[in-house]
Backbone and ligand atoms as CSV (ligand in chain L), in Angstrom:
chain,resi,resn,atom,element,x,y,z
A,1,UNK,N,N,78.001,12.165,64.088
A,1,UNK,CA,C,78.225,12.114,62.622
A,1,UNK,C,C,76.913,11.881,61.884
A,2,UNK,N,N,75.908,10.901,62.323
A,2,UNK,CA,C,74.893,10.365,61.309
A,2,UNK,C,C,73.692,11.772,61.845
A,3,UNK,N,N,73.975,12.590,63.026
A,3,UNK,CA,C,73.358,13.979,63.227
A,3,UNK,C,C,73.888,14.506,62.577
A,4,UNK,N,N,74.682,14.961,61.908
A,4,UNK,CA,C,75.467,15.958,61.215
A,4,UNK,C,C,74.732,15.648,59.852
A,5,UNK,N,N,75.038,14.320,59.029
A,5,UNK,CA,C,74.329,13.889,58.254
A,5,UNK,C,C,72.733,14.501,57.767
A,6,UNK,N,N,72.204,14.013,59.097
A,6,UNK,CA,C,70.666,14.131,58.877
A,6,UNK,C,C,70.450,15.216,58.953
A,7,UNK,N,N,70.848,16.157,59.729
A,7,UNK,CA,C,71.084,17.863,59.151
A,7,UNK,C,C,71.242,18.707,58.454
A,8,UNK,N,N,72.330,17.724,57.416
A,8,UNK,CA,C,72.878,18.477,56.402
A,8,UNK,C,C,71.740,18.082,55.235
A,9,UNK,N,N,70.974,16.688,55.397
A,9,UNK,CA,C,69.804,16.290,54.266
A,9,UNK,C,C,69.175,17.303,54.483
A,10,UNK,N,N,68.332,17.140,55.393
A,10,UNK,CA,C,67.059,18.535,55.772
A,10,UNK,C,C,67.404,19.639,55.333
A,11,UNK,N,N,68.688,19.967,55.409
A,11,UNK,CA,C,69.071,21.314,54.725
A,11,UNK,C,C,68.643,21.292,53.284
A,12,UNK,N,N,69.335,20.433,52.849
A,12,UNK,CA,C,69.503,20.352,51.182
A,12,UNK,C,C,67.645,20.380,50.709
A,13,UNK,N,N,66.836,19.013,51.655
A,13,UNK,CA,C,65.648,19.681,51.672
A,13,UNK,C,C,64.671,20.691,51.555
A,14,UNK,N,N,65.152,21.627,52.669
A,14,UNK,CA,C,64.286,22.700,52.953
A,14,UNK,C,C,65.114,23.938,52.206
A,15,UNK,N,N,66.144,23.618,51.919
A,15,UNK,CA,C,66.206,24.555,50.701
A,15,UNK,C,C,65.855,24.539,49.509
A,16,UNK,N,N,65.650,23.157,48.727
A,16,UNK,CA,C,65.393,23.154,47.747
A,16,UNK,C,C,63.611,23.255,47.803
A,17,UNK,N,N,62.620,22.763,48.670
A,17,UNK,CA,C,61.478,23.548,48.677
A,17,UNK,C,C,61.741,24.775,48.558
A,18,UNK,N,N,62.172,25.560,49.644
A,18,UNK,CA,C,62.742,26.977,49.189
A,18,UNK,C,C,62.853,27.690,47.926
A,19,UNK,N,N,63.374,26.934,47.731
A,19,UNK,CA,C,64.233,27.347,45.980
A,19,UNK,C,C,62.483,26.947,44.764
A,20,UNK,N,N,62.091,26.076,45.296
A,20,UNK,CA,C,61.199,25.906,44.536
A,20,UNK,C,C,59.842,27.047,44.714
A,21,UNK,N,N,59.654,26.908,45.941
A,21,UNK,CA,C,58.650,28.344,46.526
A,21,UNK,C,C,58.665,29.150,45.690
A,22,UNK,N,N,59.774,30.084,45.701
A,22,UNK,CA,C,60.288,30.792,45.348
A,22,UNK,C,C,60.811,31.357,43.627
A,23,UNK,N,N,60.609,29.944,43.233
A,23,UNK,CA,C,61.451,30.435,41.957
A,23,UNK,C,C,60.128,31.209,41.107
A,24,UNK,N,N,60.740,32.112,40.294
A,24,UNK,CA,C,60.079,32.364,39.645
A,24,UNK,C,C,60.249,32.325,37.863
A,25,UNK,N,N,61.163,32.924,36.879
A,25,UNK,CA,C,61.604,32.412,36.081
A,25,UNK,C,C,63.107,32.535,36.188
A,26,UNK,N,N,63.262,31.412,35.508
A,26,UNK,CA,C,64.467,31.080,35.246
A,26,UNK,C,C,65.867,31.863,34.375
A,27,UNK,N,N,64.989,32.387,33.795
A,27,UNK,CA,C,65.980,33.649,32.866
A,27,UNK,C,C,65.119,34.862,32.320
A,28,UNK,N,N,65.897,36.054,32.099
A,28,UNK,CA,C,65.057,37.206,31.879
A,28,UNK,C,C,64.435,36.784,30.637
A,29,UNK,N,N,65.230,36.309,29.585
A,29,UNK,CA,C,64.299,35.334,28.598
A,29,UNK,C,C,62.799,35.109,28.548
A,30,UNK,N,N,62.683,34.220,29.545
A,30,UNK,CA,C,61.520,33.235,30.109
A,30,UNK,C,C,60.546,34.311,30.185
A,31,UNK,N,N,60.796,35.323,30.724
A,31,UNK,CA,C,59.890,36.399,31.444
A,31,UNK,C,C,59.061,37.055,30.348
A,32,UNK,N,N,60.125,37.499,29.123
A,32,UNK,CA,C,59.904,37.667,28.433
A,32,UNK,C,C,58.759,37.008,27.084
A,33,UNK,N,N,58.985,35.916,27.059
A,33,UNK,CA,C,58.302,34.854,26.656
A,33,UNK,C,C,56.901,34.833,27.028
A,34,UNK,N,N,56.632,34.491,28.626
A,34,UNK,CA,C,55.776,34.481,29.345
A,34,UNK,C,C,55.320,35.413,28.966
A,35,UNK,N,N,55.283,36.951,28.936
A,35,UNK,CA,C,54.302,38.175,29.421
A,35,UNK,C,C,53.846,38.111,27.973
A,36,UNK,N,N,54.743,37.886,26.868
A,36,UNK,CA,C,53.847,37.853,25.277
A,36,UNK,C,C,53.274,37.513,25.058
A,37,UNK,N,N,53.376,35.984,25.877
A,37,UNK,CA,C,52.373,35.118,25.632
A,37,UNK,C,C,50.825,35.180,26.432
A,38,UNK,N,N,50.843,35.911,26.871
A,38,UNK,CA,C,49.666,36.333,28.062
A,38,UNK,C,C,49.478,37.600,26.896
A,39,UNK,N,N,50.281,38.399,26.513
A,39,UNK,CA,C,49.474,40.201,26.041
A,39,UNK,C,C,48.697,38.737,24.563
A,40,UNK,N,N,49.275,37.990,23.773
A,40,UNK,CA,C,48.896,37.614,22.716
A,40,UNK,C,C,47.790,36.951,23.150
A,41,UNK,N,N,46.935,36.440,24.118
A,41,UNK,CA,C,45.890,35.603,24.656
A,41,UNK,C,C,45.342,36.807,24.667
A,42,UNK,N,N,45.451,37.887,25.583
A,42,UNK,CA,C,44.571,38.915,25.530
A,42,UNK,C,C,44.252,39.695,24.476
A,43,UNK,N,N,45.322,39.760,23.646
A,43,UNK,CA,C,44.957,40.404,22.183
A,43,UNK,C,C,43.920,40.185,21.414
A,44,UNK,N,N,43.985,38.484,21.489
A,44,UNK,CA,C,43.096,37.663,20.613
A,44,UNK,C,C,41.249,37.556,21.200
A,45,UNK,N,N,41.299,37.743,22.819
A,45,UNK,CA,C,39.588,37.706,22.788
A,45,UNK,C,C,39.517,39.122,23.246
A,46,UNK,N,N,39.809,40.068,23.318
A,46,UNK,CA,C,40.008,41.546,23.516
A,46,UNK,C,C,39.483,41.604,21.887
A,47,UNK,N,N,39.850,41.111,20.737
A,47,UNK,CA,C,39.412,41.278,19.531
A,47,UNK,C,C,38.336,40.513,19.024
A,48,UNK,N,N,37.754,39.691,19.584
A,48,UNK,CA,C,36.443,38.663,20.155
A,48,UNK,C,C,35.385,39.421,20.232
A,49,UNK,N,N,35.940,40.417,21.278
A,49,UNK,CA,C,34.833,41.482,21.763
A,49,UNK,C,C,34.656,42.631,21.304
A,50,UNK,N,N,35.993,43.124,20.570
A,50,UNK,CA,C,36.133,44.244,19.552
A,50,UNK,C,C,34.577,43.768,18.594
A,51,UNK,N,N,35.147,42.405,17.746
A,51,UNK,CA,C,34.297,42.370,16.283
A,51,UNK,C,C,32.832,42.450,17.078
A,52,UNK,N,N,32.395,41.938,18.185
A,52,UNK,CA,C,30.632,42.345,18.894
A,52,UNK,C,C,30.626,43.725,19.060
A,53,UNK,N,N,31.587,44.472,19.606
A,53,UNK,CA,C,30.994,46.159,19.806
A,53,UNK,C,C,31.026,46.640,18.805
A,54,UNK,N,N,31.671,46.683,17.543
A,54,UNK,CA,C,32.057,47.264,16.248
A,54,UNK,C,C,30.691,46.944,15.498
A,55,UNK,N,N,30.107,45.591,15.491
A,55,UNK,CA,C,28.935,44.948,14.622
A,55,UNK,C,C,29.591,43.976,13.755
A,56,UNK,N,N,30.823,43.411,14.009
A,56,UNK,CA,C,31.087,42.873,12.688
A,56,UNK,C,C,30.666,41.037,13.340
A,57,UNK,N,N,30.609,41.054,14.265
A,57,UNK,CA,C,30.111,39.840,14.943
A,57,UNK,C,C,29.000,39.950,15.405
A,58,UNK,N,N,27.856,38.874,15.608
A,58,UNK,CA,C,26.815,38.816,16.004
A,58,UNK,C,C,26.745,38.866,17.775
A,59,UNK,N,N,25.953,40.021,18.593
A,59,UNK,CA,C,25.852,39.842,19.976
A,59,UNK,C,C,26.152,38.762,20.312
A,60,UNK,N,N,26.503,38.308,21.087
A,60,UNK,CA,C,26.243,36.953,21.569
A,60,UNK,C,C,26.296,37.094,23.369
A,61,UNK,N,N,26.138,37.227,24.291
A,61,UNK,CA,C,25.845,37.579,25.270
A,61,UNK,C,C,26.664,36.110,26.304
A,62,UNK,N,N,26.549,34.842,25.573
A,62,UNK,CA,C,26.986,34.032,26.072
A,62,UNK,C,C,28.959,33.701,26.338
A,63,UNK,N,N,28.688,34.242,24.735
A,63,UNK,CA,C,30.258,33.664,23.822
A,63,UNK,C,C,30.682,35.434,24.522
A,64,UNK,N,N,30.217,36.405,24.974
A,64,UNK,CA,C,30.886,37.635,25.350
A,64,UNK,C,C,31.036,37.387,26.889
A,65,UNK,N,N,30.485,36.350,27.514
A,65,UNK,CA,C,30.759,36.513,29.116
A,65,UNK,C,C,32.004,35.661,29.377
A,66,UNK,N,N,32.127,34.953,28.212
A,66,UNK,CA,C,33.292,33.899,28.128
A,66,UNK,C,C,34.574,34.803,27.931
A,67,UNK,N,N,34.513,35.633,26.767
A,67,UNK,CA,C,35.708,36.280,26.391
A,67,UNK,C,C,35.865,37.549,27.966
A,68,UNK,N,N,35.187,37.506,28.428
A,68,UNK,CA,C,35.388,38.979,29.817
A,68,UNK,C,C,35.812,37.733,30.840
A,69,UNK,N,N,35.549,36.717,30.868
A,69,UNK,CA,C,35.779,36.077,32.086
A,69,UNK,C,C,37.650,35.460,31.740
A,70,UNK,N,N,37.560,34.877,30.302
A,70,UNK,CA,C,39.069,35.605,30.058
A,70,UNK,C,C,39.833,36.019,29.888
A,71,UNK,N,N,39.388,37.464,29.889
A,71,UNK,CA,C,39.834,38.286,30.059
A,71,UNK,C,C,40.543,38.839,31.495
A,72,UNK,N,N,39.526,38.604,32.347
A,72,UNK,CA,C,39.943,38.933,33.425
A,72,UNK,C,C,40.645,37.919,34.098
A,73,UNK,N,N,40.989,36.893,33.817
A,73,UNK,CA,C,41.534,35.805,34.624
A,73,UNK,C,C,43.364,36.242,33.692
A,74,UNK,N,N,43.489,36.522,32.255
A,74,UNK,CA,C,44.621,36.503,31.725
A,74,UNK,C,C,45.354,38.339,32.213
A,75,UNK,N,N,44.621,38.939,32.323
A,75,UNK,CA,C,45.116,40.137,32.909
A,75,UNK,C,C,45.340,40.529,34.534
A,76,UNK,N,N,45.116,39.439,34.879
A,76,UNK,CA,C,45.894,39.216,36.077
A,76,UNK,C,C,47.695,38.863,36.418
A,77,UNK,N,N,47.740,38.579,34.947
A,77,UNK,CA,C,49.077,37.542,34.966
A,77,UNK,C,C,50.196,38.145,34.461
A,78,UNK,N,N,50.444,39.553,33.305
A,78,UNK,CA,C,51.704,39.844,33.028
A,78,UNK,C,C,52.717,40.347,33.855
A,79,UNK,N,N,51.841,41.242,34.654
A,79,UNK,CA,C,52.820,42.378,35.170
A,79,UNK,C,C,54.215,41.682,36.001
A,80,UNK,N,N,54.306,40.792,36.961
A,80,UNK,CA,C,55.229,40.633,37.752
A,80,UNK,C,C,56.463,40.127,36.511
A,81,UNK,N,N,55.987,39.866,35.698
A,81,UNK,CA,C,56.858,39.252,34.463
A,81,UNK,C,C,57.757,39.837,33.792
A,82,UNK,N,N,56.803,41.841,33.901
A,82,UNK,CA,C,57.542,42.788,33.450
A,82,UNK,C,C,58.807,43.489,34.324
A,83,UNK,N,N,58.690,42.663,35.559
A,83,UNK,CA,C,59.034,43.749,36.896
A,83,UNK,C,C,60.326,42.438,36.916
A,84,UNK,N,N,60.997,42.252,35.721
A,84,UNK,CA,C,62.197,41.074,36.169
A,84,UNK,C,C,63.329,42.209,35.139
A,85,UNK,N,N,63.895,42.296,36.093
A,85,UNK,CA,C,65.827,43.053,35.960
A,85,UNK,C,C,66.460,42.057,34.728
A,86,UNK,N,N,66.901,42.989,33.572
A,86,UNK,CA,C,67.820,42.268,32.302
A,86,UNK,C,C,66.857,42.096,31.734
A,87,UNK,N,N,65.112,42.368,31.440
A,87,UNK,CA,C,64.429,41.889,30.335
A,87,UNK,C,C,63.923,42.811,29.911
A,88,UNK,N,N,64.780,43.848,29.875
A,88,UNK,CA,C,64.376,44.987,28.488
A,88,UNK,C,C,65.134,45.625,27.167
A,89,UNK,N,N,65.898,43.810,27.499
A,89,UNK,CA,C,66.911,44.077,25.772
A,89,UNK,C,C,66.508,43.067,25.060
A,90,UNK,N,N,67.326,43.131,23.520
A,90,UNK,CA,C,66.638,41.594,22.885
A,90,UNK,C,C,65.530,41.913,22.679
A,91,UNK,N,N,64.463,40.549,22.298
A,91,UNK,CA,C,63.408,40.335,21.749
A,91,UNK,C,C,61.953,41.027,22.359
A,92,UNK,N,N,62.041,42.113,22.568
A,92,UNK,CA,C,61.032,42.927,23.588
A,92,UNK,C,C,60.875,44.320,23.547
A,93,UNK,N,N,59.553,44.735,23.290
A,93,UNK,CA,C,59.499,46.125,23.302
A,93,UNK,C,C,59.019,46.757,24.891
A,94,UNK,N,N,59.064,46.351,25.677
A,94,UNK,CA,C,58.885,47.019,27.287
A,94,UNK,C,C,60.125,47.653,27.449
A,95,UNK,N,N,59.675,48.686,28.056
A,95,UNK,CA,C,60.463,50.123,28.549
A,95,UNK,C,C,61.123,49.639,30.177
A,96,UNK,N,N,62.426,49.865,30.008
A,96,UNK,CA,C,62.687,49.591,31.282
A,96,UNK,C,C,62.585,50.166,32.865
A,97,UNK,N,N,61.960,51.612,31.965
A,97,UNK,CA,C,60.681,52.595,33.258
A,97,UNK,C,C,60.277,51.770,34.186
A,98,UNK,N,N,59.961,51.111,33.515
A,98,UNK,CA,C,58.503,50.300,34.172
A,98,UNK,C,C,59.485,49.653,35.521
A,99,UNK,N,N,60.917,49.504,35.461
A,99,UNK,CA,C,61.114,49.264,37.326
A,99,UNK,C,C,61.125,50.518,37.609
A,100,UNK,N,N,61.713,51.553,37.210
A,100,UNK,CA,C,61.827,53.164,38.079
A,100,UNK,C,C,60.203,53.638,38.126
A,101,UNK,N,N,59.654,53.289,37.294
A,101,UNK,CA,C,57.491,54.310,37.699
A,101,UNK,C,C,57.452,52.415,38.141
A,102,UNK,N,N,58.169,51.701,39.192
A,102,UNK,CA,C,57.051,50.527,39.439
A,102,UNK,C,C,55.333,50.801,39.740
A,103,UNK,N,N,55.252,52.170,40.693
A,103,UNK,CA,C,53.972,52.002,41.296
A,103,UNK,C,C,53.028,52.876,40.600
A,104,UNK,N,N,53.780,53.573,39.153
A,104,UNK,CA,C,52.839,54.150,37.606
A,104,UNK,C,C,52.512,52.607,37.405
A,105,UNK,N,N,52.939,52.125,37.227
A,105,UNK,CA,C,53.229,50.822,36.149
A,105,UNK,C,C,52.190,49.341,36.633
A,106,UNK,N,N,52.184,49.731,38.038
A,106,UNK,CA,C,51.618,48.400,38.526
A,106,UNK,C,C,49.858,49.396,39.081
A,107,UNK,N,N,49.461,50.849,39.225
A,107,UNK,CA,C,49.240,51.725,39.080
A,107,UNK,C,C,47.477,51.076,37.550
A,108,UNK,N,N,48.578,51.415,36.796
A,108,UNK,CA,C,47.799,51.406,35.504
A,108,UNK,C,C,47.148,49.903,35.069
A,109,UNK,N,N,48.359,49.314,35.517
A,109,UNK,CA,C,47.668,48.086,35.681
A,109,UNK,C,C,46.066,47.429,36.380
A,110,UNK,N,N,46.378,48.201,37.248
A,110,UNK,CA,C,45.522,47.896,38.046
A,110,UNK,C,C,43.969,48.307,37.715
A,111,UNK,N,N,44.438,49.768,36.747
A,111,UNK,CA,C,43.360,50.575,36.340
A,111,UNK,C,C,42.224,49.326,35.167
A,112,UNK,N,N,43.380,48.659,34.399
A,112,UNK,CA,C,43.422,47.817,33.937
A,112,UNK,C,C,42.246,46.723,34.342
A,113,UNK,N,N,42.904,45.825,35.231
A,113,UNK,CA,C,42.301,44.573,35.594
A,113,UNK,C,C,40.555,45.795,36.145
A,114,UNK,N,N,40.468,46.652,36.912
A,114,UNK,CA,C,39.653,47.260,37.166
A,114,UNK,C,C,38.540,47.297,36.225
A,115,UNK,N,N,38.642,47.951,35.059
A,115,UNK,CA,C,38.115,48.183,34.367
A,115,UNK,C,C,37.099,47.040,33.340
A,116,UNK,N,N,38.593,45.914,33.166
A,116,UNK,CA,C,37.768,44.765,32.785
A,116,UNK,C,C,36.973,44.029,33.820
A,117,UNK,N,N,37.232,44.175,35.105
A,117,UNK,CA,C,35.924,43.496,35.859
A,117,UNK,C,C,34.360,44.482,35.647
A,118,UNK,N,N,35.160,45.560,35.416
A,118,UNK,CA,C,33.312,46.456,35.087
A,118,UNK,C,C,32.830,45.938,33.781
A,119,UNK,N,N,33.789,45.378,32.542
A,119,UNK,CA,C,33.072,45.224,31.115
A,119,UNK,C,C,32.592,44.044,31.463
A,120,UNK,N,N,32.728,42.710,32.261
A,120,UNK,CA,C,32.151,41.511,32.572
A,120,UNK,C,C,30.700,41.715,33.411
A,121,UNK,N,N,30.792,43.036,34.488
A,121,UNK,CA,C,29.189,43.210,34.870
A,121,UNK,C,C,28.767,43.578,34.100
A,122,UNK,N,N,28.933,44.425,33.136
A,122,UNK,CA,C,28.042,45.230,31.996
A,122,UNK,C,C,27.889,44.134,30.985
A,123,UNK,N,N,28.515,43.366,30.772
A,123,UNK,CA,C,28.383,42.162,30.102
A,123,UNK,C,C,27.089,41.571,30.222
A,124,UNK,N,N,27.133,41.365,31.876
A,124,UNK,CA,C,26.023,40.335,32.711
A,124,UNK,C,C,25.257,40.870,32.722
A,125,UNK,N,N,24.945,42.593,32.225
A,125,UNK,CA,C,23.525,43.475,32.238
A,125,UNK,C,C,22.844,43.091,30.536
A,126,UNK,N,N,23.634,43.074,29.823
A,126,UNK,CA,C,23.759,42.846,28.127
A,126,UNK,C,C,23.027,43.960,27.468
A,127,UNK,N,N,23.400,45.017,28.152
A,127,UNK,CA,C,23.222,46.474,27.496
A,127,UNK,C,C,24.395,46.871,26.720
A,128,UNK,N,N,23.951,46.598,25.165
A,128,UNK,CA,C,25.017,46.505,24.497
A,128,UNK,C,C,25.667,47.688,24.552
A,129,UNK,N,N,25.177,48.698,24.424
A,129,UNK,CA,C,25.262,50.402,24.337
A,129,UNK,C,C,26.374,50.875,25.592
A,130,UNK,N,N,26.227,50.211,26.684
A,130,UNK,CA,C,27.161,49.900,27.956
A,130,UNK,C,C,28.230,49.369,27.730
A,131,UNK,N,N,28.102,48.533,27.457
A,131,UNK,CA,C,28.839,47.024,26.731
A,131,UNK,C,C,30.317,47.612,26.169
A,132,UNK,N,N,29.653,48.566,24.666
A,132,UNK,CA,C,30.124,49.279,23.624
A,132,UNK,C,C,31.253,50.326,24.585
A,133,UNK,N,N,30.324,51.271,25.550
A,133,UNK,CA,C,30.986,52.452,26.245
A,133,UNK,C,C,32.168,51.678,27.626
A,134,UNK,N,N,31.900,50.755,27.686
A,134,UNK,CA,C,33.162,50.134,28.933
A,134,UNK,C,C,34.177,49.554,27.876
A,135,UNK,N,N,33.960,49.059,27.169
A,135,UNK,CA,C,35.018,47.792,25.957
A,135,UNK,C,C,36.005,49.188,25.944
A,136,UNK,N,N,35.059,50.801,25.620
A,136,UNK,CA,C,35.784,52.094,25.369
A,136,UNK,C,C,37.189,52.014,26.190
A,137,UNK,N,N,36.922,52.270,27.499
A,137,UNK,CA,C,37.552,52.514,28.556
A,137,UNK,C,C,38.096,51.305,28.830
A,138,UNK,N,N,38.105,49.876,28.378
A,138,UNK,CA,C,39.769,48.919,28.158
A,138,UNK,C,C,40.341,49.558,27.406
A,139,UNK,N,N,40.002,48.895,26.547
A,139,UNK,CA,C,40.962,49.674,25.426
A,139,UNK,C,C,41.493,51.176,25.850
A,140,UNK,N,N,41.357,52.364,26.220
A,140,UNK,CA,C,41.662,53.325,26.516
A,140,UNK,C,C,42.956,52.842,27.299
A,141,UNK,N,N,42.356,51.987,28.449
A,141,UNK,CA,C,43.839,51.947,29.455
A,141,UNK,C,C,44.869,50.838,28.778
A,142,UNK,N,N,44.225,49.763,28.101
A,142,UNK,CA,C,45.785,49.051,27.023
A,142,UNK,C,C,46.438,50.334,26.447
A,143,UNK,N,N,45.720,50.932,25.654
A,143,UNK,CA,C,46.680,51.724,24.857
A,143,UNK,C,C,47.549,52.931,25.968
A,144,UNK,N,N,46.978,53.432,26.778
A,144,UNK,CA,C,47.309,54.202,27.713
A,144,UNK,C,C,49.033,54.177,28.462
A,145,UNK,N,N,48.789,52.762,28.984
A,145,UNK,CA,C,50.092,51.819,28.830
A,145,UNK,C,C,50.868,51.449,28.159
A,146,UNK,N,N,50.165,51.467,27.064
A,146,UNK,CA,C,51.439,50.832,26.015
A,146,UNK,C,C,52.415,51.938,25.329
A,147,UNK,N,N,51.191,53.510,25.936
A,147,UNK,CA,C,51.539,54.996,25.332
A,147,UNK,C,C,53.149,55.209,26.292
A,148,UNK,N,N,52.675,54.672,27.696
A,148,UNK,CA,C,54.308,55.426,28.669
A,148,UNK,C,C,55.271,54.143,28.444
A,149,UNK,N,N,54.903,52.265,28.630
A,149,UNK,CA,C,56.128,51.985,28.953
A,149,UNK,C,C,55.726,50.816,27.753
A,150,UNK,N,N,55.492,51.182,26.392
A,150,UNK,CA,C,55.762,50.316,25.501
A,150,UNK,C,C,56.734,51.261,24.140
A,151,UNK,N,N,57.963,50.655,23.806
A,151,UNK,CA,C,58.691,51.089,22.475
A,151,UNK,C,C,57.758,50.762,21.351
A,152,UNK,N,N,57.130,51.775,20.763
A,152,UNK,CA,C,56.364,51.177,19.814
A,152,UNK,C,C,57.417,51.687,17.999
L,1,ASC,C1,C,44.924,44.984,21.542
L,1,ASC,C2,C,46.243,45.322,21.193
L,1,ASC,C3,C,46.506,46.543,21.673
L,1,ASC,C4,C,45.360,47.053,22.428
L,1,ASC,C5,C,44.923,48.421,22.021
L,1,ASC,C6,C,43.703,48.850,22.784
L,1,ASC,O1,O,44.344,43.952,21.272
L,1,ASC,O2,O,47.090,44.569,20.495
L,1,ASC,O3,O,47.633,47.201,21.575
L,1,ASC,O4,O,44.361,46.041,22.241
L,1,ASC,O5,O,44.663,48.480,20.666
L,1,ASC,O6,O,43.441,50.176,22.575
């Protein structure tokens, strides 16, 4: 009996690590929430670096390795967020493509995170003219994406 017991704890245990491992969000909601809140972080120093390539901000070479470094650390983070079943109704413009093209979708992404690790070396060269022509080619692949699996 007090084996049966101590069996049945460990269970309840090692499932609920389990369960915790594992969880990821809690409601398609959440998911939703989450990935906005990551595109709106990226929006905001993605436009950091806009006002330096445009001229409307002063170079700054320092304050630009900052905005690429998070850049690349926050564009690591939406996609699995998008790839959650029930979160393409309600408060959200993502296309629910994006599970049927998963490997367009995770694909472009990738083109994505890619691309911003090249604007952070070109960063670290501080050839603005470079700088200017890679910032090109983010932006190209945000909008690119947002062209197949965003409702605009
Ligand atoms: C942003 C934003 C977009 C993209 C896009 C890039 O900051 O809100 O939709 O960048 O304009 O081309």
């Amino acid at each position: 009996m007090r084996c049966l017991l101590k069996g049945a704890l460990w269970g309840i245990v090692l499932l609920s690590i389990g369960g915790l491992a594992f969880a990821k969000f809690a409601t398609p909601e959440d998911a939703i929430r989450y990935r906005q809140a990551v595109m709106t972080i990226i929006g905001e120093h993605f436009g950091r670096v806009a006002a330096v390539v445009t001229g409307e901000a002063a170079n700054n070479e320092k304050m630009l390795a900052r905005q690429t470094l998070l850049l690349r650390t926050m564009a690591a983070l939406p996609w699995e967020a998008c790839l959650v079943p029930g979160s393409y109704s309600g408060k959200t413009t993502l296309k629910k493509a994006v599970l049927k093209e998963r490997d367009q979708f995770m694909n472009k992404a990738q083109d994505l995170e890619q691309s911003i690790d090249k604007l952070d070396e070109t960063v670290k060269s501080g050839d603005l003219n470079a700088i200017r022509a890679q910032f090109g080619n983010v932006a190209r692949n945000c909008k690119d994406c947002h062209n197949t699996f965003r409702n605009l």
